[in-house]
Every structure is written in structure tokens, then in C-alpha cells.
N, C-alpha and C positions, 0 to 999 in steps of 0.2 A: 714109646710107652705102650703095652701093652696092656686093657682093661681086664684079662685073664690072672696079671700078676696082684691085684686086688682080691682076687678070687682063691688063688693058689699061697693068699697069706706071706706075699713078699712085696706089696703095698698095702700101707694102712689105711685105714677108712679115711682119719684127718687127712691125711697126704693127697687121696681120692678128690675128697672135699674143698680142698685149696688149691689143685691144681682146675676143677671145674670153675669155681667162683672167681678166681683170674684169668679164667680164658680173652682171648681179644675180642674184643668188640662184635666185630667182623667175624664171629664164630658160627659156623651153622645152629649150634646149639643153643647160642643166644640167642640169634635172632629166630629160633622155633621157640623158647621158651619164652622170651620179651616181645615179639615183633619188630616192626620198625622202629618202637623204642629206643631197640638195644645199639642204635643207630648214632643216636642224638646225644651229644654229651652234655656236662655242664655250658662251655664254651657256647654250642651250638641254641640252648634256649636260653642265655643272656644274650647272644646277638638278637635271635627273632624276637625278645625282646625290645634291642635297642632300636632295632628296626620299625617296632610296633609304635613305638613312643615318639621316634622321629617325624613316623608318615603322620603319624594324629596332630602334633607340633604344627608340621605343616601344615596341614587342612585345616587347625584353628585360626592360623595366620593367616591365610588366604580367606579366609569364611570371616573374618572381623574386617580386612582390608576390601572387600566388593564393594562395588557399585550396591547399592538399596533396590534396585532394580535389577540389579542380575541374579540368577539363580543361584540356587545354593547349592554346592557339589554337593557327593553322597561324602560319608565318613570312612575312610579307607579301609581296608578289609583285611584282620590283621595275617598274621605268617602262620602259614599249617602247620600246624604241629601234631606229629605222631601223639595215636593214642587220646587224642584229644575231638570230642563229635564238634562237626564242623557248623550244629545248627547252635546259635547261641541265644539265649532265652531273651527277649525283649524287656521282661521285666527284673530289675535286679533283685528283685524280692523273691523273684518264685527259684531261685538255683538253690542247690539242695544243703539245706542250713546244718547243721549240727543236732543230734540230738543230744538230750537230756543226759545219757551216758557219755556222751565224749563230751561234755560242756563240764561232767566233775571231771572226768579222770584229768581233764586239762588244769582244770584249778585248782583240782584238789592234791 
């Protein structure tokens, strides 16, 4: 496939357009336009997901079964995820709530 034949009006724009938007994954052009993103599939953030929920499961089971006298582990620390800042706010109040405009266009 040549990007010239787009230009020379023996590919059309649509055609242009669909053959970008289904590139693989694994395209340079994705991952310059997405980042590490363009990496991560569905699949990939329900596992670290599943993963995230299991390690906490755990740690509450062992944190309810201790000794009264033994320390308390820390809370596991979930799975990195592309695109995602890895400092996470302490208070669940202050992450960044919705405003006034996206609060109608959702209800309304």
C-alpha cells in the first residue's frame, strides 16, 4: 500500500481512514499516537483487575485472621496501568469529581 495512492486519487479518504483505525495494536503509529496504551487491551485491564481484587481479598483475610498483637501488613499495591499516574490521592473525596456540565449532559 502506497500513501501516494491516496494523493494520486486512486485511494479514498474513507478507505485511508479504515485502513488507519484498524491497524494492529503493535503499530508504530499507535503506539506514537496512544502510548503504552495502545498496548493494553480489554483482556489485559480485566485481568489487572482481577488481580487487583484478589491481592486486596487477600490482605483482608489475613488482616482480620492476625494475631491482636501482630502488625498490620501494608495494603497491596495495585497493577500499573498505562496512562494511569501512579500517585493515588489519599482522600477519595479530593479525585476529580465531575462538573456541573458533564453532571446534565449525563442526566439529561
Amino acid at each position: 500500500m502506497d500513501l501516494l495512492d491516496w494523493y494520486r486519487g486512486e485511494l479514498s479518504s474513507r478507505r485511508l481512514a479504515v485502513l488507519v483505525r484498524h491497524l494492529p495494536r503493535d503499530s508504530a503509529f499507535r503506539f506514537a499516537h496512544e502510548g503504552e496504551a495502545a498496548q493494553w487491551s480489554l483482556t489485559d485491564h480485566l485481568l489487572a483487575a482481577v488481580v487487583d481484587h484478589l491481592a486486596v481479598a487477600n490482605w483482608m483475610f489475613t488482616s482480620v485472621n492476625r494475631d491482636e498483637d501482630e502488625a498490620a501488613s501494608e495494603a497491596p499495591q495495585p497493577v500499573p496501568r498505562p496512562g494511569v499516574d501512579d500517585a493515588m490521592p489519599d482522600d477519595p473525596d479530593a479525585a476529580d469529581a465531575p462538573g456541573p456540565a458533564e453532571l446534565a449532559r449525563f442526566f439529561g
